[in-house]
N, C-alpha and C positions, 0 to 999 in steps of 0.2 A: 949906617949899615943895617943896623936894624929895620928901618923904616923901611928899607929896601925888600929884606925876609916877609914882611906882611905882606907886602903887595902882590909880592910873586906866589904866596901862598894860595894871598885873597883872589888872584888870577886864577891858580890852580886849582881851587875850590868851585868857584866860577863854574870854567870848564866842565868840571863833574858834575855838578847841578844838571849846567845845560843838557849833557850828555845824556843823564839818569832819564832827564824829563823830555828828551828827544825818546829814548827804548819804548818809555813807559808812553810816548804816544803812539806809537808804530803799536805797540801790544792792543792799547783800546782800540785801534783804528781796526785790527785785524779782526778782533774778536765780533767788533759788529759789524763789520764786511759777511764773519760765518752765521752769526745769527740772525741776521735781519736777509739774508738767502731765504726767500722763502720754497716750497715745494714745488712740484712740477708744473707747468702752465698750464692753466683749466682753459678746455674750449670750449665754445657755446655749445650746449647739449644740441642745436639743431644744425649741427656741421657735420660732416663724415667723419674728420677728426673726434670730436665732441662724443660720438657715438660709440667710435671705438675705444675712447679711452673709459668710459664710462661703461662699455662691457668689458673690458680690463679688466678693471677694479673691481669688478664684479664677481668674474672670472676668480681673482686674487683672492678675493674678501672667502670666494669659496656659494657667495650667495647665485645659486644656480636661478633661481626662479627670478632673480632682478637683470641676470644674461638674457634669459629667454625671451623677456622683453624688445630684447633689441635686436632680435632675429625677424626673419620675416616669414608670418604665420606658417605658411605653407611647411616650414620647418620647426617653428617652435612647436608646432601644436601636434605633431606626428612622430620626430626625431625620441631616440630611447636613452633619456636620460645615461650620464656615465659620470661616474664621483671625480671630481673635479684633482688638479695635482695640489698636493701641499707646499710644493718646494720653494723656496726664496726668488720671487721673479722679478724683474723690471723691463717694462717695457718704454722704450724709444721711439719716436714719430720720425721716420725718415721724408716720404716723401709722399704727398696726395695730389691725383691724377683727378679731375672733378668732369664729366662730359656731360651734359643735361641731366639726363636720367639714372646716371652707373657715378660709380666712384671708386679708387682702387687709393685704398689708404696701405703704405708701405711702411712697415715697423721694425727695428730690430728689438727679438726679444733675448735678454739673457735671464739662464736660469743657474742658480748656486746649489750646488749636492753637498748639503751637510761640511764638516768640514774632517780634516786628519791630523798626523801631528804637522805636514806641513802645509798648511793652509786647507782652505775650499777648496772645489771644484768648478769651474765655471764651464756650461756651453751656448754658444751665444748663433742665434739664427737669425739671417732675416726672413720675414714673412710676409702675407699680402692678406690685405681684408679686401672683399669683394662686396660692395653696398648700391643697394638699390633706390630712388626714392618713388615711395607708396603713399599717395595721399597728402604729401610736402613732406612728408617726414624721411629721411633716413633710415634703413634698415640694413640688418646685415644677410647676405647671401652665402655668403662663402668665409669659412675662418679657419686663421691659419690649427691645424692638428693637437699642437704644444697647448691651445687656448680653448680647444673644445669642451663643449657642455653637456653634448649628443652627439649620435652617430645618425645615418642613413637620413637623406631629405636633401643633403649637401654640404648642411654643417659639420663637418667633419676635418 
């Protein structure tokens, strides 16, 4: 009868092993599922995408003179500067429209106000970047208000 009590233990023990080292792989697996996510998808600087996320970030970073860049002269070079917003943004690639010359890159952006005792604030807009290509390159014509760097000339 004894022999019996081991076995059933030595089962029961078993079991728990298996079980402990089944969690503990489901936990590793998840954690590098989170970390090995890397950030948002980079597109080639010479795509309309490419363009606008790279005046984003620009936009974001607060670095005006690396936006203006990506305008198209007629605008950068006239438009009257306007301090840029601070607030928590992300921007979304919805949809891009591509026809020879024009390009209409479609984004949602959301913006975070601070936070309260109950949470953030979120508002979230879609917008349209209007781009041109000048000389093979992409430029931008038209940007959405929320992501402006200047006023008068169009970017606006």
């Amino acid at each position: 009868m004894m022999g019996t009590m081991s076995d059933s233990a030595r089962r029961s023990r078993t079991i728990l092993i298996a079980l402990i080292a089944g969690v503990a792989l489901v936990v590793v697996i998840a954690l590098i599922a989170v970390f090995a996510r890397g950030g948002p998808a980079q597109y080639a600087a010479d795509t309309p995408e490419g363009v606008v996320q790279r005046y984003s970030q620009a936009v974001v970073d607060g670095d005006v003179s690396t936006a203006l860049t990506y305008l198209v002269p007629e605008i950068a070079d006239t438009c009257d500067r306007i301090p840029v917003g601070t607030d928590d943004m992300r921007i979304t690639l919805l949809e891009t429209t591509e026809r020879d010359d024009t390009a209409r890159v479609q984004v949602l952006v959301v913006t975070v106000y601070g936070s309260d005792p109950l949470g953030s604030s979120e508002y979230e807009s879609e917008e349209v970047f209007e781009l041109v290509r000048a000389g093979g390159d992409w430029l931008i014509e038209t940007v959405p208000w929320s992501l402006a760097v200047c006023v008068d000339g169009g970017a606006q």
